[in-house]
Structure formats: C-alpha cells, structure tokens
N, C-alpha and C positions, 0 to 999 in steps of 0.2 A: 227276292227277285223283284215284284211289282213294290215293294218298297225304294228300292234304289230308282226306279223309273218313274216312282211318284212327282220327283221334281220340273220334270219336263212331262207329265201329264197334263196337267193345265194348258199347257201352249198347243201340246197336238190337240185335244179338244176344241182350242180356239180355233183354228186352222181348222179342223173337219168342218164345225159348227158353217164356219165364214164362206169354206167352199161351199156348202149343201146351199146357203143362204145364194152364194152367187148363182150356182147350178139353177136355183129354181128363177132367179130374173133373167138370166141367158135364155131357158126356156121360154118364158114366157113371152119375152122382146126379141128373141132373136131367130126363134123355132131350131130345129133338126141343122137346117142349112146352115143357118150362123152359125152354132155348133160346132160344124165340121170346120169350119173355118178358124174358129177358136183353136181346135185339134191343131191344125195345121201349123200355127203361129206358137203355140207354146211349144211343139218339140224343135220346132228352129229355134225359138230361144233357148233353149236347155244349150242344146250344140255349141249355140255362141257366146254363152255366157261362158261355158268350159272351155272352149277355145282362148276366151279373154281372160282368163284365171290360168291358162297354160297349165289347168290340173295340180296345183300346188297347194290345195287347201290345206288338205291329210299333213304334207310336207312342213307346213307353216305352220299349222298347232304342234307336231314333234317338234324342231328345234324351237321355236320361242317358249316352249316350255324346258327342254332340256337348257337354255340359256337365261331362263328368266332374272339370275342373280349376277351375270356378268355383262355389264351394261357394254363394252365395245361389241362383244360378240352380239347380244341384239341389235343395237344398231344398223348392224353390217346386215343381219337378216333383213330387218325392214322397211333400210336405205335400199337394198339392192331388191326385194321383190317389188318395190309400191316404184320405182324407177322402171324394171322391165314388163311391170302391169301396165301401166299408164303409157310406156309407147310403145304398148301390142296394142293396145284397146284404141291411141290416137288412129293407128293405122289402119286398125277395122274398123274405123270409123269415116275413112276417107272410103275405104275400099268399097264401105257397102253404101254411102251416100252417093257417092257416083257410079253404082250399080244396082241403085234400086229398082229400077223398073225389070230389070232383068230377073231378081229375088220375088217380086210382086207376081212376075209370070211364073215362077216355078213354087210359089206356094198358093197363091189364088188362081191362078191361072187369066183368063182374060178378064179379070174385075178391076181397071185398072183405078177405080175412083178410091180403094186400100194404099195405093201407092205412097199417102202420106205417113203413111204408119210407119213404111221403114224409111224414109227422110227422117222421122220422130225418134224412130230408135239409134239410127246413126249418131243423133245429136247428143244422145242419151245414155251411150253406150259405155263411155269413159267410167259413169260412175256404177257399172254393173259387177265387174271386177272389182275395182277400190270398195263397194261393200264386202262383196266377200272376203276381202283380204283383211280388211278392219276386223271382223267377225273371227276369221283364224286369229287375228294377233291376241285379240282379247279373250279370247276362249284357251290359245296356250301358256294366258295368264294365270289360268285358275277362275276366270270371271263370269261363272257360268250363268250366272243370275243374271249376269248386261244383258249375254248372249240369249237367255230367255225375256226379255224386257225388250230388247229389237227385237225379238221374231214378234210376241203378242203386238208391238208399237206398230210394225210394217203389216202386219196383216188387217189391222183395225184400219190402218191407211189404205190399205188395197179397195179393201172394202168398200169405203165410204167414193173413192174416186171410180170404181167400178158402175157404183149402183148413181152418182150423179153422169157419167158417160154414156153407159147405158141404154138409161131413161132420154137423154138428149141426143142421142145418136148413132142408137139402137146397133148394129152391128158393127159399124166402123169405131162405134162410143164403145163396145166389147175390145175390138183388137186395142183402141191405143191406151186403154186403160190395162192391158197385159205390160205394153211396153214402159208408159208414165211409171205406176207402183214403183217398179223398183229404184227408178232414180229417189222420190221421198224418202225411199227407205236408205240411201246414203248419207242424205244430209242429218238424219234421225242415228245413226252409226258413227257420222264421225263427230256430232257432239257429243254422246256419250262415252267415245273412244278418249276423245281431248283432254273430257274430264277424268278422266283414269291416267293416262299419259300423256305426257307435252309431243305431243305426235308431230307435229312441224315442225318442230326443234330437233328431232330425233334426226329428220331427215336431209341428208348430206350425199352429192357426189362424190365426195372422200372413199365416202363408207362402200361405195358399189365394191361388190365381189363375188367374180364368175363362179369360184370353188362353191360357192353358196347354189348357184348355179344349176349348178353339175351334178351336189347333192341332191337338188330336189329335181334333178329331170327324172329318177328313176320314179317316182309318184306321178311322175304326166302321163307312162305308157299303159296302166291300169284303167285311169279317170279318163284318157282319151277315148281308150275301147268301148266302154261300158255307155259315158255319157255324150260321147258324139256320134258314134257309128249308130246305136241303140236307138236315139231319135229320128234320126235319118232313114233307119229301117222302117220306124213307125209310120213318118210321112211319106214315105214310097209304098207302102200299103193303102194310108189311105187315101190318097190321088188316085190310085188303080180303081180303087171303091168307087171315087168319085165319075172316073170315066168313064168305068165297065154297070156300077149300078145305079148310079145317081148320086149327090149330095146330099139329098135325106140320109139315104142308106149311112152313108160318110159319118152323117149326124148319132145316128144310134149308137154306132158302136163308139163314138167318143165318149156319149154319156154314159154307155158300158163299162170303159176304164176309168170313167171320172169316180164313180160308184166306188170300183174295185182300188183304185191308189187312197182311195180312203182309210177304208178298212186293214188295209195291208200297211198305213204308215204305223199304228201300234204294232204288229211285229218287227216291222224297220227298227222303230225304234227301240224296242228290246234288245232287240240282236247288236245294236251298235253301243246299246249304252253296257247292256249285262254280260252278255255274251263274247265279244267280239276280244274285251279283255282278258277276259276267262283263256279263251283259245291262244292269245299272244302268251301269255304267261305259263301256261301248260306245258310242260317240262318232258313228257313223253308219250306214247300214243295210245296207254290206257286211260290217264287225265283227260286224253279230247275226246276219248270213247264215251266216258262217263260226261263230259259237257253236251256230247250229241247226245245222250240218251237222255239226261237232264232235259233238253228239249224237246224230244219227240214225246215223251209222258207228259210233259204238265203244257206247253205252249200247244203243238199240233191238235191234241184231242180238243180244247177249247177250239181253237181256232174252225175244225170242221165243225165243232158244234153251233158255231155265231154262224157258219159258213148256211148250214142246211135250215136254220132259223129265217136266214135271208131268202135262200129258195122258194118258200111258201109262201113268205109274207112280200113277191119281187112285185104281183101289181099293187100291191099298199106301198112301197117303196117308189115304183117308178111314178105313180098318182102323186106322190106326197112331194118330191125333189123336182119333177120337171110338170109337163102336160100332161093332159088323153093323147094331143099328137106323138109323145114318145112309149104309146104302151106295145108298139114291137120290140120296142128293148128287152121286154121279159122274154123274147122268144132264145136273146143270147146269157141267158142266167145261166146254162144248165154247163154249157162247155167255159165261159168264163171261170166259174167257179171252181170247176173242176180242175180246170188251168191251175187258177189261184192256190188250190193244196196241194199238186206237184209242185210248184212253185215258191210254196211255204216249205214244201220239205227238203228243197236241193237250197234254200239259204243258208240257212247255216253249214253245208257242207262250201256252200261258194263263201263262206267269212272265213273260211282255213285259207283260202287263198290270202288274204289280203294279211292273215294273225303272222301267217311264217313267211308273211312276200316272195309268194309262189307268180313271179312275174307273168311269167314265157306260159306256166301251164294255165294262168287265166285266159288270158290274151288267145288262147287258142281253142280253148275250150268257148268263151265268149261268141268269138268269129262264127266258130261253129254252129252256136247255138242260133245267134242274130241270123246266120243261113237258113238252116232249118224253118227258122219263123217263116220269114220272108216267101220263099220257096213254096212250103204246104200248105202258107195260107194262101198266095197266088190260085196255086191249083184245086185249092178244097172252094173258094170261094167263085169260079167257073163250074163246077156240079154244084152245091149248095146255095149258093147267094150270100146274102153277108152273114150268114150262121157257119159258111167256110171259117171265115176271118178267127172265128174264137175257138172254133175244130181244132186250126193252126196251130193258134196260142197255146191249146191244150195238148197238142202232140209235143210241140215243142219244150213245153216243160217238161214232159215226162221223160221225153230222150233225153233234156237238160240233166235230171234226176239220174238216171240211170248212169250216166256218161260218169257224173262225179261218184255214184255209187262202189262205180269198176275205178276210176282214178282212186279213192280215200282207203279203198277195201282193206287194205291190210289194217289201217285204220279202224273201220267202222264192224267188221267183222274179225276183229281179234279177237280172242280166249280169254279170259280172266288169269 
C-alpha cells in the first residue's frame, strides 16, 4: 500500500513542508487578522477555480486515457474542453473585473484598499482553468512524473512569490500572492505539456464536439457539490466569526484547518491513489467489505495514533508554525481532531460514491452534510465562542459518518 503512494510522497511533503513554512511568515507579518482574511480568499478561490474547470478534471483524465491511441478522438476531447474552458474563464473574467468591488465587500467586507486583488485575479483567471486542464491532459496520458514535476515546480514558485509579497506588503503581499502563484504555475504546465505534445496544433475549431460535452457534464454534478457549495459554507461561517466574535477569532480557527488539511492530505492521498481503484474494480459487496476493512485496520489506527501524538504536543505545534499570539488555537485541538477521525472514517465510505458513480446519493448526502455544518456550528458558536465552530465540524462528521454507515450497511455489515 505505502509502497504504491511512495511516488507522490515526495510532492505531498513538499507541499506540507512549503505550507507550514508559509503558515509561519503569514503569522509572523500578518497576525490572526490577516489570517482570516487569507481564509476568506482561498475558499472563494477553490469555488472559482471549480466553476472555471466546469468540474471536468476526473472527466478529462478518463477519456484522454481511454483515447490516448486514437489520435482524432483526442483531439476532439482537447479541441472541445480547452475551447469551453477558455470562454467560461474569458466570461468570469469580465464578470468578476467589473464586479469587484462588490466581491471585495462580501469577502473582506469594508477593507476596500484588497480591492486590487480581485482586479489581479480577474486578469489572471484565464490561466487557472487551462492549468488544470493541461494537468488532466497529461496525467490521462500516463505522465504521472510531469504531473509530480509541476506540482513540486509550482509550489517552489508559490513560495518564493509568497515570502517576497509578504515581506513587501504584508497582508495585501499575502492575498495577491494566493491569486499571482497560480498563473506561474501555467506558464510552467504548458511548457512542459508542449514538450510531450504539439498542444497548438492539436487544437482546431473543427474538432469542437458537444457529445464530448454532454459526456463529461455528468462529472460537474459531483465536483460542483463538494468544491463550490463546500467553500462557500466555509466563508459563510467564517464572516459570521468575523461579525459575531471578531477577526482574531476568524484568525484561530483558519490556522486550526490549515494545521488539520495537512495532515489529512496523506490520507487524501492514499485513498485516491490506493483505495479509490480498488473500490471501482471491486466486483461485489464482500470485495468493498474487505477494502473498508482493509482500511479501518492498518490506516484509522495510525491515523488516531499521529492524531493523539498531536494533541499533547498542540502548544509545541502551535509555538513552532505560527506566534504566542496564535496559542488559543490549542483551545480548538480537542473537537478539531476529534472531527478529523469521524471524518477519516466516513472517507472511504464517501469514495464508494464516486468508485460506482453514485450521483444523486452524493449530492444529497453532501447537501445534507454542508447543512448540518453550517447550521450547528452557527448555533454551538453563540453558547461556546469559537470552540462552537469546531463542536460543529465534529458533530457534523459524525452524522456524516453515521448517515453513510445506514446508506453502505448492507455493505459494510454483510456476513461472510
């Protein structure tokens, strides 16, 4: 198992390393407040990036892989997505440049001096999509080594324009260094895409075809759920933080989740690399019994165990990645984490969804779940203070948990 996920080991370490690295100069130049503001800005980007990909990653690495020896039939795939990429992204690009002051108030709220940030990303935005699409093209080549060679290339890039922003401009040098990064990392994708394929040449008006289309909308209703509703829940929580406790407050619990998507991206990645194929291939419902069981033995028991390691050692942890000003953070270790292993344990029941493209029961179970959040953290965070917020997060996984427990059950509690 950690043999097959050795290969993209390297790149997730990089990425951990590079965030903790940025985590600790955000703190340092930016305090709690900037923080929150960070928060604020990367889950609107997640939304509009998925908006600008119209959710077709998944979609894009299946057929260019099931097509990679039939050169018209690729074409048509990557004539017609990098065509309906490129004028969604023109249009969200007009839409959000001459609506940014509007965007400016509803993520910073009256800070209007951030207002260049989404001018920057407007500008910027074309090439957020065309990386990702490059990235599927060459990944359902077989070219997984590119595809680890741009992620370590753009994250070494993040970095270094991060920590010169910064330093020069301290909260505002944080947001546009979110925004800038990813444009580098295009231009860094589509030279190395070029050199694998004649990527210009490929692409022809000819070749548009809506059937191509129509194929991959049924992969938008999944990616839409998860990665646009999902951050949008996020920032509606924490603007509530922001008004009802303060923007310190706001601040803690960002660096709470920055903490926790860390540590939780080696189970991501297991589960997407080892896992997730295992479950699509699995032929009937004692096969995924024994891949869920497969994971609840040898992944969950480490994972609590790193989990209660971090517990005790959370003000060495929060000392070490941020300030003294971030040591309330340790006050949200206790329900974060506890979040975190109901959380770990409803994943792989939520990768069944995606193994037998259980559309409709995601998508509703999802909704559900993002309500729940939203909902109990509101109300636990009015009694409690911002130790609500992660109360929430922890109820909500475990109804998450439970929900898919009773959906899988014939599943997960068969007989031998």
């Amino acid at each position: 198992m950690f043999k097959i996920t050795s290969l993209n080991s390297f790149s997730v370490a990089l990425k951990i390393g590079i965030g903790l690295i940025t985590s600790k100069i955000l703190a340092i130049f930016v305090g709690p407040s900037g923080m929150a503001l960070v928060g604020n800005l990367r889950n609107f980007l997640t939304s509009l990036e998925n908006i600008s990909t119209l959710g077709f990653q998944n979609g894009i690495v299946k057929y260019t892989a099931e097509n990679e020896k039939t050169k018209t039939e690729l074409q048509k795939i990557v004539s017609t997505v990098f065509i309906s990429l490129l004028v969604v992204a023109l249009l969200l690009s007009g839409i959000l440049f001459f609506t940014a002051s509007y965007w400016n108030q509803k993520i910073f709220g009256n800070n209007a001096e951030y207002l260049i940030v989404f001018k920057v990303l407007a500008l910027v935005l074309p090439t957020y999509g065309l990386s990702i699409f490059l990235i599927a093209v060459i990944n359902g080549l077989g070219k997984f080594q590119k595809v680890i060679w741009i992620n370590i290339i753009g994250n070494i890039i993040g970095l270094l324009i991060s920590i010169f922003l910064i330093l020069q401009f301290k909260t505002s040098g944080a947001l546009l260094a979110i925004v800038i990064a990813p444009a580098f990392l295009f231009f860094v994708t589509f030279y190395l895409v070029q050199r694998e394929i004649q990527f210009l040449q490929i692409i022809k008006l000819d070749f548009f075809d809506f059937k191509i289309l129509k194929n991959l909308s049924s992969y938008s209703l999944m990616a839409f759920v998860s990665s646009v509703f999902g951050p949008f829940v996020f920032l509606a929580i924490r603007n509530y933080i922001i008004h009802s406790l303060g923007i310190e407050q706001a601040g803690y619990w960002e660096s709470m989740t920055r903490i926790s998507f860390y540590y939780l991206m080696f189970v991501s990645t297991i589960l997407s690399v080892y896992f997730l194929p295992k479950l699509a291939k699995a032929e009937n419902d004692l096969e995924t019994k024994n891949i869920f069981l497969q994971y609840y033995k040898f992944i969950l028991p480490i994972f609590i165990l790193v989990l209660t390691l971090l517990y005790f050692m959370r003000f060495f942890i929060v000392r070490l990645l941020f300030t003294k000003d971030f040591v309330p953070v340790t006050n949200l270790f206790f329900w974060q984490l506890l979040g975190d292993v109901f959380k770990v344990c409803a994943l792989i029941l939520g990768y069944q969804f995606f193994a037998k493209k259980k559309t409709s029961a995601f998508i509703l179970t999802e909704l559900f779940s993002l309500a729940v959040l939203y909902f109990f953290s509101l109300y636990f965070i009015k009694i409690y203070g911002i130790e609500g917020v992660v109360m929430g997060y922890a109820l909500d996984n475990f109804v998450y948990f439970i929900l898919l427990l009773f959906y899988f059950r014939s599943v997960v509690f068969r007989r031998q």
